[in-house]
N, C-alpha and C positions, 0 to 999 in steps of 0.2 A: 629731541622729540621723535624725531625720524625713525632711531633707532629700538627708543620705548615703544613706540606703537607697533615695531614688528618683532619684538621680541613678545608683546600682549597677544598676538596673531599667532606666532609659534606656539606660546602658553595652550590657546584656547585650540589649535590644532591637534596639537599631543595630547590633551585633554577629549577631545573627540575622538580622537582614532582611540584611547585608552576606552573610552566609554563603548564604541565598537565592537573592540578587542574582547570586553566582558560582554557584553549582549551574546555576541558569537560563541563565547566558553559557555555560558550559562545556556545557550540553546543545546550546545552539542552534551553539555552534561545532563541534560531533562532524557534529552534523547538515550543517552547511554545508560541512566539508571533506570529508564522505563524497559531497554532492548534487556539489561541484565536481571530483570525483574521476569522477563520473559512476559510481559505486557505486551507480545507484537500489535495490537490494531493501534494500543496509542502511541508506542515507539515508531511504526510506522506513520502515522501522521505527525509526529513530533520532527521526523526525518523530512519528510513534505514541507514542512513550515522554514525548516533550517536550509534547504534547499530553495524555497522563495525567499528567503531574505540574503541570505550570502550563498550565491548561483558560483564564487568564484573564492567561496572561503576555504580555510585550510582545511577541513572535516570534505568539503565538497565531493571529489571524485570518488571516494568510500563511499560516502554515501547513498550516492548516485545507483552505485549496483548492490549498495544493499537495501534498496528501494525495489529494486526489478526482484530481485531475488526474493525477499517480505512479501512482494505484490502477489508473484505464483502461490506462496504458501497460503496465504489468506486466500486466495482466490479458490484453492482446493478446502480449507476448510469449509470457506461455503458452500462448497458444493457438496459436502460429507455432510453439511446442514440444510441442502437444500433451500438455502438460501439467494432464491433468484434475484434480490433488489443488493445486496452484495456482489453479488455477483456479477452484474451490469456495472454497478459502480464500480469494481476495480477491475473490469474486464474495459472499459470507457478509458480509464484511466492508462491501461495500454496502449490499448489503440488510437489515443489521441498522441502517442510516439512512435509507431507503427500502425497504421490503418491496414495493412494486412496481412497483421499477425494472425493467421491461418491455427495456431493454437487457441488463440483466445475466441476467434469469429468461430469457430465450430464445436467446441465445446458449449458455448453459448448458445451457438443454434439449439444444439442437442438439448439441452437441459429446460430451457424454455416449451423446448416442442417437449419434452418428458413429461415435467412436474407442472408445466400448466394448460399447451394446447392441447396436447394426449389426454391428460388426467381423466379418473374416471369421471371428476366433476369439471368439465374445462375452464380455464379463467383463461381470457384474453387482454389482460391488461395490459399485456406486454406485446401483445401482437405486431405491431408495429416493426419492436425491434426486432423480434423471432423471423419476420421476412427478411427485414434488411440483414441481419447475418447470415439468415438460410444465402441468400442470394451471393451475396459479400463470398462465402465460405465455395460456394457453386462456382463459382470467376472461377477462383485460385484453385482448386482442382482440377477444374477443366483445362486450364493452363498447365497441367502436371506435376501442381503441389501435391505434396504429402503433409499432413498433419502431425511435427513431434508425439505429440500425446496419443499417438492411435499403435498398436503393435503391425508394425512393417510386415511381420508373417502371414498376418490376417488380410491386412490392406486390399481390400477387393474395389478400385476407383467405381468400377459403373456400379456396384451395387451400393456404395455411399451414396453415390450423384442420383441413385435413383429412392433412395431414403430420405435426401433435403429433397427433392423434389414434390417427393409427396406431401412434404411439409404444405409446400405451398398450395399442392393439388387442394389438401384437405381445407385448409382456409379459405381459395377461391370458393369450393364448392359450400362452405360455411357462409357465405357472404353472396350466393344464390347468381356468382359467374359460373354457370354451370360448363360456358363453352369453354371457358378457358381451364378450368378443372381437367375439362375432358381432354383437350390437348396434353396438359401438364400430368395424368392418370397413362397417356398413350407412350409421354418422353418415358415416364418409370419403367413400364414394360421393354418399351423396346433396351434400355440400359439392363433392366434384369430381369429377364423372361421365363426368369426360375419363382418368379413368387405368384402366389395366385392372387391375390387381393388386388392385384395392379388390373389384372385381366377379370375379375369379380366386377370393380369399380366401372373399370371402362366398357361392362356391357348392360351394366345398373344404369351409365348416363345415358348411353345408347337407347336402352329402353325406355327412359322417359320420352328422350324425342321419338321413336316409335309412337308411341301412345297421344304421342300431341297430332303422328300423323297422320293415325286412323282416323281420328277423330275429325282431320281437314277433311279428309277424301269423305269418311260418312258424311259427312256436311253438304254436299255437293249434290246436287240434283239425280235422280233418278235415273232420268235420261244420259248424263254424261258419264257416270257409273260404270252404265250399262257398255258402254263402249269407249272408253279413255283412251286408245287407239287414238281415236279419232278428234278429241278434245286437247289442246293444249295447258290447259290449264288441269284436268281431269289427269292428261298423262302424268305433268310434272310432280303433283300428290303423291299419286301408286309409286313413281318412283321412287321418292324419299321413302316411303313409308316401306319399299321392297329393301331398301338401301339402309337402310335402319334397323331392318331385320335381319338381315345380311351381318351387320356388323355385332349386332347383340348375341348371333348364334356363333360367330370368331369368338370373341373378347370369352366368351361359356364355356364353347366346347374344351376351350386352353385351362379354365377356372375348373371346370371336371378331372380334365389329366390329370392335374398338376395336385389336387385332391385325391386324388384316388385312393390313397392309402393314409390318410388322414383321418382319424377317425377324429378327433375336434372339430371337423370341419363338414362331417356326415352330415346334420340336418341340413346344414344350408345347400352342402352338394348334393341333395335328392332333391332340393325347393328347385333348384336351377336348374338338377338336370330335365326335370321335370316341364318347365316353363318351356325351357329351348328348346326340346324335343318337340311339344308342341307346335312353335316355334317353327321349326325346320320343316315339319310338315307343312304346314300353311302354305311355306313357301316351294315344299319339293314333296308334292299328297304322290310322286309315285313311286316315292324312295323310305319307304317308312322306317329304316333302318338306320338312313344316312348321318343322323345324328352322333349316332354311339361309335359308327365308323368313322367321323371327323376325329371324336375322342378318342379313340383305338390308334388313330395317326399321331395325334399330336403327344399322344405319352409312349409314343417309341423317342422321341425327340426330336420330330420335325422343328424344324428355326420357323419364328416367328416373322409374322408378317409387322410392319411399320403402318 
């Protein structure tokens, strides 16, 4: 009896691992006439399924890197489709085996801020992730990654780090943190002090808080006005509001340089230069020039202030 019942256990053992045996040929075959068929999105998930079930089956370690290898290629189609929910999915997919794969997080960023926070019509559905990889992508550069996919020729690090930046700049100030905008509008300039838009932006924020400070100080009594000297509360207004003008005619005069031979960029650099000049006077009536001389300095290529 003894020996019936383990000979019935062997039966029903061999019989299992047989039944195994085929499950595993018939996945690996699904897979292989889908990958020959040139099917890759379902050959790729067919390879994903065969890889959850047998992690340590004969097809395994093949498959394994013709999963990485499928992943990139799909991952580029969609983005030749512009396909950001593709995209996230098997850029996820990655990075849930490397969390920082500095390929995948920056092209991600890129693409997100392109075809949806950029767009001419913005969608933010994505926003979420388009920071965490802008940021994710900010680490590992700052650390002195490189990105495979960028041309090492080109590779200008602060002018990248000052491009995800803006990323963010541009969503805080979407999301009505203007302070922090401004900070994160000041990191871009000072990383790349060749764009104008960074120094456009940071004296557009500058000016609102200007305009919030007139409007403290006009508030203010007659009497303390008249002598803010001598008022502390009365001084501390003029100052901000001196200090905020200060900064708006910086952040401009660099936005004019750096313009100047821009003709795309003529009407706004007459609206501005126009503005700060005023501007400059208010704050210096016996230099009526000093304006166009700040300009005149800053586009021989004086270095930027921080």
């Amino acid at each position: 009896m003894a020996a019936f019942a383990l000979l019935a256990f062997a039966t029903a053992a061999l019989a299992q691992d047989a039944a195994k045996q085929k499950e595993e040929a018939d996945a690996y075959k699904a897979w292989y006439d889908a990958n020959g068929a040139k099917d890759f999105p379902k050959a790729y998930d067919l390879a994903k399924t065969y890889l959850e079930k047998f992690a340590s089956g004969q097809y395994a370690e093949y498959l394994k890197k013709w999963v990485v290898q499928t992943r990139g290629y799909l991952f580029g189609v969609a983005r030749q489709a512009k396909n950001i929910n593709d995209e996230i999915r098997l850029g996820e997919e990655a990075l849930a085996v490397n969390a920082d794969d500095l390929d995948y997080l920056y092209l991600l960023a890129v693409d997100i801020r392109t075809a949806e926070l950029f767009a001419a019509t913005p969608n933010y559905s994505h926003e979420a992730k388009g920071v965490d990889y802008t940021q994710r992508s900010i680490r590992l550069i700052e650390s002195g990654k490189v990105p495979n996919v960028v041309d090492k020729q080109k590779w200008n690090q602060n002018q990248t780090l000052a491009y995800l930046y803006q990323t963010l700049a541009v969503l805080e100030q979407k999301n009505k943190n203007n302070e922090k905008a401004l900070e994160l509008y000041k990191k871009c300039a000072s990383l790349d002090p060749t764009a104008p838009n960074y120094f456009f932006q940071v004296g557009s924020l500058h000016y609102e808080k200007y305009s919030v400070a007139v409007k403290k100080f006009e508030a203010l009594p007659a009497e303390k006005k008249q002598q803010p000297e001598n008022d502390p509360e009365a001084k501390s207004a003029l100052d901000d509001l001196n200090n905020q003008a200060d900064a708006v005619i910086e952040a401009w005069a660099r936005f004019v340089a750096l313009t100047k031979n821009n003709q795309g960029a003529a009407q706004t650099r007459d609206q501005i230069e126009k503005a700060a000049t005023e501007l400059y006077k208010f704050r210096h009536p016996d230099s009526p020039t000093g304006f166009q001389d700040l300009v005149n300095k800053y586009a021989t290529g004086a270095p930027p202030t921080n």
